[in-house]
N, CA, C and O atoms as a MOPAC input file, in Angstrom:
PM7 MOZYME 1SCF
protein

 N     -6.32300 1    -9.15800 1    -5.09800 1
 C     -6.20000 1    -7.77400 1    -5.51700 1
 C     -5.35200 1    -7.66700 1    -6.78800 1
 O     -5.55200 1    -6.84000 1    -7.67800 1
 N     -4.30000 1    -8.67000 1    -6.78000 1
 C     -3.04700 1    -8.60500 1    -7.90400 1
 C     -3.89000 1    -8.78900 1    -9.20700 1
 O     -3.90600 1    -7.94000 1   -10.09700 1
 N     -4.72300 1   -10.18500 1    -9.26100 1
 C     -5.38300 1   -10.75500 1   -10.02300 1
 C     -6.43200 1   -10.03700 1   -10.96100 1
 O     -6.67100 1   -10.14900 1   -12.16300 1
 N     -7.02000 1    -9.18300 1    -9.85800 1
 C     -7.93300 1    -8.18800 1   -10.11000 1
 C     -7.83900 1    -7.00400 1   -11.11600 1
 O     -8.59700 1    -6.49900 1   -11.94500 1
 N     -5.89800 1    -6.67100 1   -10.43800 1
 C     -5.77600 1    -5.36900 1   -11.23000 1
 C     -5.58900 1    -5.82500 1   -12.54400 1
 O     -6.27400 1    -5.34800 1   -13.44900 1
 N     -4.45700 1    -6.98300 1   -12.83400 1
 C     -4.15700 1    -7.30500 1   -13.76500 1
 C     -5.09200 1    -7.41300 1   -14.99300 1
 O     -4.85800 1    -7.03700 1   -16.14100 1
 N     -6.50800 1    -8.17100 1   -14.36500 1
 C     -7.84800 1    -8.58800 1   -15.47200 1
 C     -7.92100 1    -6.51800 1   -15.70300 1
 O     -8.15400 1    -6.01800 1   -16.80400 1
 N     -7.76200 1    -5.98200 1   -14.89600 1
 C     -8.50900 1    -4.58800 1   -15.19600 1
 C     -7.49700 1    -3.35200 1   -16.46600 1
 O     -7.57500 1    -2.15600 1   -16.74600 1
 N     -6.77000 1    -4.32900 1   -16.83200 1
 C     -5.61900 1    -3.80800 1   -17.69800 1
 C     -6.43500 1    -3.78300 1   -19.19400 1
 O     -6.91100 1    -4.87100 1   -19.51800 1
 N     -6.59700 1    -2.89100 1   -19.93500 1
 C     -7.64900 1    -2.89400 1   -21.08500 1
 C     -6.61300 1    -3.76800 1   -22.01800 1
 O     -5.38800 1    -3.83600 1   -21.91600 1
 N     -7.71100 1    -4.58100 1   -23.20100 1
 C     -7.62100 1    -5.40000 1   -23.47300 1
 C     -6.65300 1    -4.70400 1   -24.98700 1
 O     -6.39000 1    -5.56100 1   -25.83100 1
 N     -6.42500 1    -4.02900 1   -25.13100 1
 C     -5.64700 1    -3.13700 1   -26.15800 1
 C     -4.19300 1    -2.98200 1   -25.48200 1
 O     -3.26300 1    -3.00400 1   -26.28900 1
 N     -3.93100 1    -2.86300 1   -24.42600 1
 C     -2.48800 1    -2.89000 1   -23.53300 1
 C     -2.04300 1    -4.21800 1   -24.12500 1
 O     -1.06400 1    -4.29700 1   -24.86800 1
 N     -2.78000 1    -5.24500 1   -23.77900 1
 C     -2.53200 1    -6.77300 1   -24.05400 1
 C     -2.19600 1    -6.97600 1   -25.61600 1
 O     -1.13000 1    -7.46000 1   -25.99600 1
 N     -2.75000 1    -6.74700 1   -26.08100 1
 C     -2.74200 1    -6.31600 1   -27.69100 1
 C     -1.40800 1    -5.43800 1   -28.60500 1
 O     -0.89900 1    -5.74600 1   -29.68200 1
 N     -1.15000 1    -4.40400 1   -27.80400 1
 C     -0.06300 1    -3.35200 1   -28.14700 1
 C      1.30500 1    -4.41400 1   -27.55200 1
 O      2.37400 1    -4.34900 1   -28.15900 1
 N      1.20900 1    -5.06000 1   -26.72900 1
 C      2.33000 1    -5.98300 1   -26.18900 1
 C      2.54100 1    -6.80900 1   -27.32800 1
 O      3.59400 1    -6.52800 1   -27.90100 1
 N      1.70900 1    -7.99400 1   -27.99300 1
 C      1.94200 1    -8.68500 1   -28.38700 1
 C      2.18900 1    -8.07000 1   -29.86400 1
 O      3.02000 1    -8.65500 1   -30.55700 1
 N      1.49400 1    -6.86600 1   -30.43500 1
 C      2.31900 1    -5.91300 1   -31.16300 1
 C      3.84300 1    -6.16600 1   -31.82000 1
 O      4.34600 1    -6.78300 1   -32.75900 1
 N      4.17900 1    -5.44600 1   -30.91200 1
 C      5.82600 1    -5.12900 1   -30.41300 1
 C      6.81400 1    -6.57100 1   -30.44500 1
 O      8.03100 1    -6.76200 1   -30.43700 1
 N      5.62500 1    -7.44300 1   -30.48500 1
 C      6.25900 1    -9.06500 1   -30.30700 1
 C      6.90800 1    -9.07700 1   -29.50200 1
 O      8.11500 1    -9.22400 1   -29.69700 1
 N      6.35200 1    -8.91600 1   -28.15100 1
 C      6.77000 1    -9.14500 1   -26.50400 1
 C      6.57500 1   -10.81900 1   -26.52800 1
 O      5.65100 1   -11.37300 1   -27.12500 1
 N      7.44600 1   -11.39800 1   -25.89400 1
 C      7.10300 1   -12.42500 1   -25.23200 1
 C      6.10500 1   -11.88900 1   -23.84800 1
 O      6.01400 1   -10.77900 1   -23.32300 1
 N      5.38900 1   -13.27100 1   -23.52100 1
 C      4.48900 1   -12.78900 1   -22.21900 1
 C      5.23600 1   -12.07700 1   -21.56200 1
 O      5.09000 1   -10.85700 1   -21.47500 1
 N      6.38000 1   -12.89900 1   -20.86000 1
 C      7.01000 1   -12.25200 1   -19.26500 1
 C      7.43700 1   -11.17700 1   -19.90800 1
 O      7.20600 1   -10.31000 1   -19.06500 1
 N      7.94000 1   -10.58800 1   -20.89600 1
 C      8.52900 1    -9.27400 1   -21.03100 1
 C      7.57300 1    -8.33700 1   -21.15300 1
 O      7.74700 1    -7.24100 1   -20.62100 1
 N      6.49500 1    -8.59700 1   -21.82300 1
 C      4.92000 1    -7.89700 1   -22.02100 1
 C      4.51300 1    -7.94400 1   -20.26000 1
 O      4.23800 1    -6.82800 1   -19.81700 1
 N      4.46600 1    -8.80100 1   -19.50000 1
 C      3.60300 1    -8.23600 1   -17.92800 1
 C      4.69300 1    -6.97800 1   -17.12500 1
 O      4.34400 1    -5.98600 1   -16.48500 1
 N      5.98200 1    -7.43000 1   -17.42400 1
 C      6.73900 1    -6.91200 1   -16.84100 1
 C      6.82100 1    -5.02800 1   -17.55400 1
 O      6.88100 1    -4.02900 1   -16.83700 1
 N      6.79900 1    -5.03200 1   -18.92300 1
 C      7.06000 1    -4.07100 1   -18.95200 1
 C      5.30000 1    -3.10100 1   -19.37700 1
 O      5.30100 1    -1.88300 1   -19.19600 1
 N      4.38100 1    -3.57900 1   -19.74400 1
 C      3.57300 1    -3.38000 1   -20.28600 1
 C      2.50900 1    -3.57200 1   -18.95400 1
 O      2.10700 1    -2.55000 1   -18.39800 1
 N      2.12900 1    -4.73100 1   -18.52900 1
 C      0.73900 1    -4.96400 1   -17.76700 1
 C      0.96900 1    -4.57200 1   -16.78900 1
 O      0.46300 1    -3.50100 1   -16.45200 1
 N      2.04600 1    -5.45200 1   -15.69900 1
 C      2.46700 1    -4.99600 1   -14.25400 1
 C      2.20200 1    -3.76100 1   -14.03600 1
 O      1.21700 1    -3.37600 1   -13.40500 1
 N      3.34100 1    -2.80200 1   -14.70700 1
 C      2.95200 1    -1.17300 1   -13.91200 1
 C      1.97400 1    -0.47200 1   -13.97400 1
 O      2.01800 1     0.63000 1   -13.42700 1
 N      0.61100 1    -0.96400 1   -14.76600 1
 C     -0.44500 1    -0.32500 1   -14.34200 1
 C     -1.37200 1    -1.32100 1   -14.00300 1
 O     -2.44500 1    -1.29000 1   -14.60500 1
 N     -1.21300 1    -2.06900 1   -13.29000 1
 C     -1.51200 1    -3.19300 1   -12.30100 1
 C     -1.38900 1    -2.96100 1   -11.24100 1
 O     -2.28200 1    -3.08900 1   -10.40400 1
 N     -0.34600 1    -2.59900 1   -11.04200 1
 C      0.19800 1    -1.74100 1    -9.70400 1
 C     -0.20400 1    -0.59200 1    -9.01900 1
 O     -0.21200 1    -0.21100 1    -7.84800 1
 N     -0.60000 1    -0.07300 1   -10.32600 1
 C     -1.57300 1     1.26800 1    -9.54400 1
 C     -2.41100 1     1.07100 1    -9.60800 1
 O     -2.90500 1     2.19000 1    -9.46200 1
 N     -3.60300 1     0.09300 1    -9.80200 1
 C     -4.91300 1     0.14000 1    -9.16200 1
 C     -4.70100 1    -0.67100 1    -8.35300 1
 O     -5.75900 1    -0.90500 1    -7.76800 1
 N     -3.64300 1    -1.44500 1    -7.84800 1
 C     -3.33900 1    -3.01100 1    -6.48900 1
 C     -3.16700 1    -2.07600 1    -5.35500 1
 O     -3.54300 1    -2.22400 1    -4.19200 1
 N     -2.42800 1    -0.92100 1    -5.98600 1
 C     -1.53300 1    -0.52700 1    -4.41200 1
 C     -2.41700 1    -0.02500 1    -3.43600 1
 O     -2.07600 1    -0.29600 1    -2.28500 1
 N     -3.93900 1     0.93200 1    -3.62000 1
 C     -4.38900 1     1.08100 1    -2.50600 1
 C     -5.28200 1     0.00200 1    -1.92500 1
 O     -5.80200 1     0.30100 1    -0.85000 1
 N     -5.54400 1    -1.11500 1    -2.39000 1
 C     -6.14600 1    -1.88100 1    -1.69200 1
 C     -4.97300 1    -2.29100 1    -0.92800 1
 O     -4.93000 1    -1.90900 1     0.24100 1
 N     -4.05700 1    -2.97000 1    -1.35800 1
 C     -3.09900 1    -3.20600 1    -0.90200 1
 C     -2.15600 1    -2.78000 1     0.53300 1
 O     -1.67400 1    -3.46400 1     1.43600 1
 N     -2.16800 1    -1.29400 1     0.23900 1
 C     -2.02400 1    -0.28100 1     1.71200 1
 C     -2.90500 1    -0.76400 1     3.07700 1
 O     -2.76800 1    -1.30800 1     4.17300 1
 N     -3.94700 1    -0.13300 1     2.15000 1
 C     -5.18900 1    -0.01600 1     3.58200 1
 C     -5.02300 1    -2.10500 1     4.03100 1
 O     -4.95900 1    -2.48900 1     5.19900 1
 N     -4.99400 1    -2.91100 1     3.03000 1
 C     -4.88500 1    -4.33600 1     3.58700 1
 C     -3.57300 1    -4.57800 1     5.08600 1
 O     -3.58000 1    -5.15700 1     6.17200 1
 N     -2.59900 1    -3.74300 1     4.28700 1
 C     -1.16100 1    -4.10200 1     5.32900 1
 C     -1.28700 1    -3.16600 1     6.85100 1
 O     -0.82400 1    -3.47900 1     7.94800 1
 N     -2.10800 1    -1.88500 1     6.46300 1
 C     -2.32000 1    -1.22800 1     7.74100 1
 C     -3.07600 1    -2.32100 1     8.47800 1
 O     -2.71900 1    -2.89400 1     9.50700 1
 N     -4.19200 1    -2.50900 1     7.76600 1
 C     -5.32300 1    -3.30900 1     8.85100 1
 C     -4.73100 1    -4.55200 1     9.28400 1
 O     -4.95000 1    -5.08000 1    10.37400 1
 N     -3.95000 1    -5.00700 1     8.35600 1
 C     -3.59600 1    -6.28600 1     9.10500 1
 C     -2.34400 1    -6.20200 1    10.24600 1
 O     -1.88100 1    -7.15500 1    10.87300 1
 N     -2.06700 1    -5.24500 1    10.30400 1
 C     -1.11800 1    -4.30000 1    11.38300 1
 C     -2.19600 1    -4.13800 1    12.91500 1
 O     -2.11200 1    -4.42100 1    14.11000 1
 N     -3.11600 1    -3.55300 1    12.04300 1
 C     -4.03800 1    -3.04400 1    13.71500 1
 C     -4.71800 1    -4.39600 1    14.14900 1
 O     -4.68600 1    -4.73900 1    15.33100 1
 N     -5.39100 1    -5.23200 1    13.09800 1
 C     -6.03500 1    -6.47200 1    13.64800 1
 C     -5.05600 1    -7.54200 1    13.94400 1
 O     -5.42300 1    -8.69200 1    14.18500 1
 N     -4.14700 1    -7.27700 1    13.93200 1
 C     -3.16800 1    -8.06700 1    14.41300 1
 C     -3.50900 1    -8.36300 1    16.48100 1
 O     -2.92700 1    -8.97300 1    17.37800 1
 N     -4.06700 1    -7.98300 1    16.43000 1
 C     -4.14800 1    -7.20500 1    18.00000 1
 C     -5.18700 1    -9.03500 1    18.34400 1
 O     -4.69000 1    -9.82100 1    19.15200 1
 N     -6.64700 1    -9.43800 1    17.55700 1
 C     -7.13200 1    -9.77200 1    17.54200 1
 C     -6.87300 1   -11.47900 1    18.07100 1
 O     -7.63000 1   -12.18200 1    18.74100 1
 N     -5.46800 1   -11.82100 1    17.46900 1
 C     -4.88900 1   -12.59300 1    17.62200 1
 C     -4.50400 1   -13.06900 1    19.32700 1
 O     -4.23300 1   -14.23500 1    19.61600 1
 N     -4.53200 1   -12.22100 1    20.09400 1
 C     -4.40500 1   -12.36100 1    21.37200 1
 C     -5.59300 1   -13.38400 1    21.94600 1
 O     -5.44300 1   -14.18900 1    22.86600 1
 N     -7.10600 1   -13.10100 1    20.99100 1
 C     -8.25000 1   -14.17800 1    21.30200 1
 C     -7.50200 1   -15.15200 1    20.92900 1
 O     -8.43200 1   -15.95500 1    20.86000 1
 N     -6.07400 1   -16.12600 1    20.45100 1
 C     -6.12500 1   -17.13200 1    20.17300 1
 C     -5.27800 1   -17.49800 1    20.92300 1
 O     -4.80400 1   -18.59400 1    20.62400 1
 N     -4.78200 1   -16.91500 1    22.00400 1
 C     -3.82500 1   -17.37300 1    23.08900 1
 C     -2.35500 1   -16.83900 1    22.55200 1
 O     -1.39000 1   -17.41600 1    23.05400 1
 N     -2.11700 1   -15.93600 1    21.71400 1
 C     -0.91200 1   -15.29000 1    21.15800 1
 C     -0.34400 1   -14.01800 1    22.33100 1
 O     -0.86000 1   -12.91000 1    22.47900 1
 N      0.83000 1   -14.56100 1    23.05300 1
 C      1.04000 1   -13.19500 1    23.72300 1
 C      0.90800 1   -11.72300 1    22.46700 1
 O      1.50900 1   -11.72000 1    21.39300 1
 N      0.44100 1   -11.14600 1    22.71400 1
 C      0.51100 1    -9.91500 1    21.77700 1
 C      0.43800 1    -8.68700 1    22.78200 1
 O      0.13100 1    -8.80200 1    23.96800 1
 N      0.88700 1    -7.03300 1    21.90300 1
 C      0.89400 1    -6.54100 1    22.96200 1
 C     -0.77900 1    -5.92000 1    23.84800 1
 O     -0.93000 1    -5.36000 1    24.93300 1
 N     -1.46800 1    -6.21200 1    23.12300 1
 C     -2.72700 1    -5.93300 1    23.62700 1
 C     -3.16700 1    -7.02400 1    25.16200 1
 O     -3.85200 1    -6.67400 1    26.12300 1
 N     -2.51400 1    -8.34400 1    24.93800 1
 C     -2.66400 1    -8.89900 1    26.07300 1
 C     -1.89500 1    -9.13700 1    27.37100 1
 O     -2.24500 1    -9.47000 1    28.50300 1
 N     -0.34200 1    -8.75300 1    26.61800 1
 C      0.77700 1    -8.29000 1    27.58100 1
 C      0.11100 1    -7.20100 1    28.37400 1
 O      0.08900 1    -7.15500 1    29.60400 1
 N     -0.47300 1    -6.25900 1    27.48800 1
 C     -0.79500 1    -4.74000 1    28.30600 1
 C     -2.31400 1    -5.06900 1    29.28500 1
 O     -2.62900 1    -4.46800 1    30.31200 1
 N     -2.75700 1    -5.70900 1    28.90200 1
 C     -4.26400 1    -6.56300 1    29.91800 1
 C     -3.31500 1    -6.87800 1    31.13700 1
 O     -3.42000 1    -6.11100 1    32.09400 1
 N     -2.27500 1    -8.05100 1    31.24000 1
 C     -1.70600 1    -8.41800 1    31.71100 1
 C     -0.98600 1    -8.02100 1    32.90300 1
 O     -0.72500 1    -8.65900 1    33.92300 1
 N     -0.63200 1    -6.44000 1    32.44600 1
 C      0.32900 1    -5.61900 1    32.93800 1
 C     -1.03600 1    -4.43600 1    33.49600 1
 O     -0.98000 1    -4.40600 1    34.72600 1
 N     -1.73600 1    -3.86800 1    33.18000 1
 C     -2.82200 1    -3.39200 1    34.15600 1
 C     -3.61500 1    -4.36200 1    34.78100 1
 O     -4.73600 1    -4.01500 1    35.15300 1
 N     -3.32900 1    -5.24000 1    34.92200 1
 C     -4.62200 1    -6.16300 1    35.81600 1
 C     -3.13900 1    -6.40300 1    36.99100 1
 O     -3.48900 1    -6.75700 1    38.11700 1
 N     -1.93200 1    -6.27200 1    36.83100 1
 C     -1.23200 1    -6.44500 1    37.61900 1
 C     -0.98100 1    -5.01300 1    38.44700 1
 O     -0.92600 1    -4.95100 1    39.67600 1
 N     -0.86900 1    -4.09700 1    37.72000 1
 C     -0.50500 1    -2.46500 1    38.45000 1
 C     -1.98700 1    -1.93500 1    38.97000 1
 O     -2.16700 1    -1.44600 1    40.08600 1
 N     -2.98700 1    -2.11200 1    37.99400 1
 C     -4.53800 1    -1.42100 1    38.16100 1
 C     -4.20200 1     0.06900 1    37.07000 1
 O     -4.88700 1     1.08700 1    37.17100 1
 N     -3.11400 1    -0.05600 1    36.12600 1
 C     -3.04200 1     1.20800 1    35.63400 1
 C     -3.32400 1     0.96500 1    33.95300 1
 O     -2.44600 1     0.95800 1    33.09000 1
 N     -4.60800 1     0.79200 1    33.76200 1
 C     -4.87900 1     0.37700 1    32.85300 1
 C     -4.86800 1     1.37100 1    31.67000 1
 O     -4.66700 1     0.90700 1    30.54800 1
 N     -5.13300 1     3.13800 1    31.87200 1
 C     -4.89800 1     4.00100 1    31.31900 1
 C     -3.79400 1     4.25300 1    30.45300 1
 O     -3.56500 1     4.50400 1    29.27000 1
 N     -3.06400 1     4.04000 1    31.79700 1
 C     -1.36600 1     4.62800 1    31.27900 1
 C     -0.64800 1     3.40800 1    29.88300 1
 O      0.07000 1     3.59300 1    28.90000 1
 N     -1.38000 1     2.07600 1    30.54600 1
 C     -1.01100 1     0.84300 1    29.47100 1
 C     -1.52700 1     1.02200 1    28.42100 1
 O     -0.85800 1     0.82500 1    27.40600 1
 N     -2.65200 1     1.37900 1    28.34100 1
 C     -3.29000 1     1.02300 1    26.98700 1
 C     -3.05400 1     2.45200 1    26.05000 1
 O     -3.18500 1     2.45400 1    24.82600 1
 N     -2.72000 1     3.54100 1    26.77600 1
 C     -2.42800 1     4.43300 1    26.14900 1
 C     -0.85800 1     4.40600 1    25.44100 1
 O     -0.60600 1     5.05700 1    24.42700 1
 N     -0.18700 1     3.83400 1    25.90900 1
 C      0.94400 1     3.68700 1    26.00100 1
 C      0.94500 1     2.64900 1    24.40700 1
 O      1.46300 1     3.15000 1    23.40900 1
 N      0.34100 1     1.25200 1    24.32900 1
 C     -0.46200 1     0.79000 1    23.32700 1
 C     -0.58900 1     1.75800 1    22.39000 1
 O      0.16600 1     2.04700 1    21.46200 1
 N     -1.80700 1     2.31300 1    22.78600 1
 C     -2.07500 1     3.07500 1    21.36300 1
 C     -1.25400 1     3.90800 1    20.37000 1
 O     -1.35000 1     4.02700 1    19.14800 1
 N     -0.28600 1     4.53300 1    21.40700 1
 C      0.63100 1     5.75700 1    20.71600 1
 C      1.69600 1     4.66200 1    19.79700 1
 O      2.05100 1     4.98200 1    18.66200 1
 N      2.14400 1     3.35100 1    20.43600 1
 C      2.73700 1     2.32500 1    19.55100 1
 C      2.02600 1     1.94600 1    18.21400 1
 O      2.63700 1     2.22700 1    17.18200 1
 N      1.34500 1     1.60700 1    18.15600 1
 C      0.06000 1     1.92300 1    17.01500 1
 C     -0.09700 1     2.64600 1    16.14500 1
 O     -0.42100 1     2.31800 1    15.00400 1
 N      0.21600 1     4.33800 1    16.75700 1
 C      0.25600 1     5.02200 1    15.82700 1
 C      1.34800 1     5.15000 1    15.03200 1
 O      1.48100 1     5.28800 1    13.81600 1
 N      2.19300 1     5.07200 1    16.04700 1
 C      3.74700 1     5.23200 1    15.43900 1
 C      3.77600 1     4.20300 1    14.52600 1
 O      4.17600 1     4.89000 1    13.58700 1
 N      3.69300 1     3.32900 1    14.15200 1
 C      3.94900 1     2.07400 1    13.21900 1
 C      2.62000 1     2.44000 1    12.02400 1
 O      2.99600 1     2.73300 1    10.88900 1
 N      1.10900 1     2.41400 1    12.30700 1
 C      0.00900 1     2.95400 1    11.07900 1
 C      0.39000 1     3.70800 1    10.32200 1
 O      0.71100 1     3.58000 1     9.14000 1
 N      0.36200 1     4.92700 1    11.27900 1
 C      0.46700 1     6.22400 1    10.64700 1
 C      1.49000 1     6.69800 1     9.44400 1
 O      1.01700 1     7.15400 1     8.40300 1
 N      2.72800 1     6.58600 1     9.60700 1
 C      3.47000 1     6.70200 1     9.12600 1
 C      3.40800 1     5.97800 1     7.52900 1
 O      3.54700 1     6.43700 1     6.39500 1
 N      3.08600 1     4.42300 1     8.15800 1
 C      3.07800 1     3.63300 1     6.80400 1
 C      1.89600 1     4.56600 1     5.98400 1
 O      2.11500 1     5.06600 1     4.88000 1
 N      0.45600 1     4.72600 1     6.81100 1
 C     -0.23200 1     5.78000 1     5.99700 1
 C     -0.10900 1     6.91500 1     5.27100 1
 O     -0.95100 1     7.27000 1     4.44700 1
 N      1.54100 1     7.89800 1     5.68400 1
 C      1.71100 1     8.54100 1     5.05400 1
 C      2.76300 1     8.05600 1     3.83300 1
 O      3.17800 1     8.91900 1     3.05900 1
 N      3.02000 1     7.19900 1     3.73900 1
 C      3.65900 1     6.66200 1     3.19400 1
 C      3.18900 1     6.03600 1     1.68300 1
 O      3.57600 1     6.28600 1     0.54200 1
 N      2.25500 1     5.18200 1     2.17900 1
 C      1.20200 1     5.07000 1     1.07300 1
 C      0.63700 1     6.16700 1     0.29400 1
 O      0.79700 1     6.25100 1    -0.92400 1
 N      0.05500 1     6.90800 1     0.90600 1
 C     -0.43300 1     8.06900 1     0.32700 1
 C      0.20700 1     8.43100 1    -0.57000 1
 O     -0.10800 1     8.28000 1    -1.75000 1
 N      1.52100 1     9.13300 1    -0.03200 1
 C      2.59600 1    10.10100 1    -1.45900 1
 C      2.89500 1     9.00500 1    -2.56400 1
 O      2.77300 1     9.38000 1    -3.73000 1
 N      3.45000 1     7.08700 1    -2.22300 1
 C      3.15700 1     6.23400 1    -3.27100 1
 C      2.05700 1     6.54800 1    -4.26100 1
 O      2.21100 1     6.67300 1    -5.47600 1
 N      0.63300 1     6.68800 1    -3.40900 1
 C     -0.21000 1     6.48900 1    -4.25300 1
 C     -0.47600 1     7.99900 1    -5.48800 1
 O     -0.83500 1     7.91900 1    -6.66300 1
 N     -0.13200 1     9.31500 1    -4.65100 1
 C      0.05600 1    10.27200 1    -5.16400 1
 C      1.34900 1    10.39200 1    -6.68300 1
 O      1.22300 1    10.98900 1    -7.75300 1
 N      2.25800 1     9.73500 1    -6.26600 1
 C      3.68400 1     9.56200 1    -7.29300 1
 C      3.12700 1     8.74800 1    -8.41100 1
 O      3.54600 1     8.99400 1    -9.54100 1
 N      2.11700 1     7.68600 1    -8.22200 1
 C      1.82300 1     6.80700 1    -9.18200 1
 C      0.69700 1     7.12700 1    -9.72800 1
 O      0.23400 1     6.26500 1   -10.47500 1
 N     -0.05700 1     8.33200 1    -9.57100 1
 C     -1.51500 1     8.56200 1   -10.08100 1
 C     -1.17600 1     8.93600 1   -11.74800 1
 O     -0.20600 1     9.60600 1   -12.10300 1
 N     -2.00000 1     8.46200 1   -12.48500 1
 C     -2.03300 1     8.62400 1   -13.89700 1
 C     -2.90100 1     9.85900 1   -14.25400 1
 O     -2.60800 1    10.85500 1   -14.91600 1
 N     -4.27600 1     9.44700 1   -13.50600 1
 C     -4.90500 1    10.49600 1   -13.50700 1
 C     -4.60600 1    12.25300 1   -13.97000 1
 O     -5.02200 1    12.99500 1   -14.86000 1
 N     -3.53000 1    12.39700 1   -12.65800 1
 C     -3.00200 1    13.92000 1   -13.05200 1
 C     -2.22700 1    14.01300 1   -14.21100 1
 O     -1.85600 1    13.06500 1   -14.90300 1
 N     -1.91200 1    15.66200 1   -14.46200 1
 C     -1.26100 1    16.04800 1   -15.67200 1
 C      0.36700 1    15.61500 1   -15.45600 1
 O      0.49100 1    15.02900 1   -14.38000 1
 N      1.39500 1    15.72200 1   -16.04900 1
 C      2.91800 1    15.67800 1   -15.85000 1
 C      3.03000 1    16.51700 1   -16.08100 1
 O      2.45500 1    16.99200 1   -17.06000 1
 N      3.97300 1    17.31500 1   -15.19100 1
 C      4.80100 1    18.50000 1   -15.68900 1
 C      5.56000 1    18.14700 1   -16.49400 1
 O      5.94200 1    16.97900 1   -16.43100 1
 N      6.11100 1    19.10000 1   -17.65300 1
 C      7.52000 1    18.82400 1   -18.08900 1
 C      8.83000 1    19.83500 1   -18.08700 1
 O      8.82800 1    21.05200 1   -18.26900 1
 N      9.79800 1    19.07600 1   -17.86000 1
 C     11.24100 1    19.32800 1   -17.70500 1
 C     11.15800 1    20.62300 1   -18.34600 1
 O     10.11000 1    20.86100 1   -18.94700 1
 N     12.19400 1    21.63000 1   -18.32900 1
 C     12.43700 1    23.15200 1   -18.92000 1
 C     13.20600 1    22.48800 1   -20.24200 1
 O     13.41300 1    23.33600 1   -21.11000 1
 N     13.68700 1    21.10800 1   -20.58700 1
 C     14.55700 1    21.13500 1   -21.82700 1
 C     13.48500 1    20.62000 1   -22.94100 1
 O     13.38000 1    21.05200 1   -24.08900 1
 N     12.56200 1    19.38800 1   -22.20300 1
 C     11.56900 1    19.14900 1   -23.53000 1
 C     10.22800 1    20.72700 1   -23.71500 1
 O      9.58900 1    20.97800 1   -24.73700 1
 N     10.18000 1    21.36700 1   -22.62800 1
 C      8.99400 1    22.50300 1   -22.86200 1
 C      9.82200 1    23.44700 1   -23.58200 1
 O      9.19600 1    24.45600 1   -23.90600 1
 N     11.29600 1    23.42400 1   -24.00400 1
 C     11.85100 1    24.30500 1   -24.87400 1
 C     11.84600 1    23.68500 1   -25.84000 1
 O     11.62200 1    24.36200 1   -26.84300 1
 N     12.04500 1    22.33400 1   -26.05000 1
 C     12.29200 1    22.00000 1   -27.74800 1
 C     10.81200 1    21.89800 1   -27.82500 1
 O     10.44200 1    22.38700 1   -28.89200 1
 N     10.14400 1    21.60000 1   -27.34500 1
 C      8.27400 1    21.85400 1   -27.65000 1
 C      8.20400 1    23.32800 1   -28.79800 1
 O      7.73000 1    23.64600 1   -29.88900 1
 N      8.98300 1    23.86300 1   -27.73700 1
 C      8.35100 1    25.69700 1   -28.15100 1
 C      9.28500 1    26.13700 1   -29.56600 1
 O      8.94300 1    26.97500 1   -30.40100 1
 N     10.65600 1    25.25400 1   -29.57100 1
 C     11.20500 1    25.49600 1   -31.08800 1
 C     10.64600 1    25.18900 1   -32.15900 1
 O     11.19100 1    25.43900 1   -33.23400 1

C-alpha cells in the first residue's frame, strides 16, 4: 500500500523536491511522505480493522482465541447465545471505535476539501 502511494505521488512533486535541492530523505520526508499518507491511510484502516476481525480465523490453527475459548465455554454451559454475543459486543468495542477513528483521520487529511481560513489571514486578504 506504502509503495503504491508513494509511486502515486506526481512526478512534478519529485521534481519541485529536487528543485529546492532536497536531499532524498529530506525530499520523502517533507515533500513525498505526506501525501503518501493520504492515499495509504484508508487502505491501511480498513487492512488493521480486518485483520482485527479475521484474527478470529486463527483459532482453525489450534490458537486459543476468543472465538474458540467461547466454542469452548458454550459447549461446556449449552449457552451458546449469551457467549457468542458476549463475543460480538467485544468486537465491536475494539472495530468500531478504531472505525471512527479512522474516519475523522481520514476526514482531517482530505485535500480534496476547501480550507477555511483563520480571521487574521481573511483580514490581511481583505486589506
Amino acid at each position: 500500500m506504502f509503495r503504491g502511494a508513494i509511486i502515486s505521488v506526481e512526478k512534478g512533486q519529485w521534481e519541485a523536491g529536487a528543485a529546492l535541492a532536497m536531499d532524498w530523505f529530506t525530499q520523502m520526508r517533507v515533500v513525498i511522505l505526506p501525501q503518501a499518507t493520504r492515499v495509504a491511510l484508508p487502505p491501511t484502516g480498513n487492512y488493521a480493522v480486518s485483520l482485527f476481525k479475521d484474527s478470529a480465523l486463527a483459532s482453525t490453527v489450534s490458537v486459543a482465541e476468543m472465538l474458540f475459548t467461547a466454542q469452548i465455554i458454550g459447549s461446556e454451559t449449552f449457552r451458546y447465545m449469551e457467549v457468542y454475543a458476549v463475543i460480538g459486543v467485544l468486537y465491536l468495542m475494539v472495530s468500531y471505535p478504531t472505525s471512527l477513528f479512522l474516519r475523522w483521520l481520514e476526514h482531517r487529511l482530505d485535500l480534496t476539501r476547501p480550507r477555511t481560513q483563520s480571521k487574521a489571514s481573511a483580514s490581511a486578504i481583505a486589506t
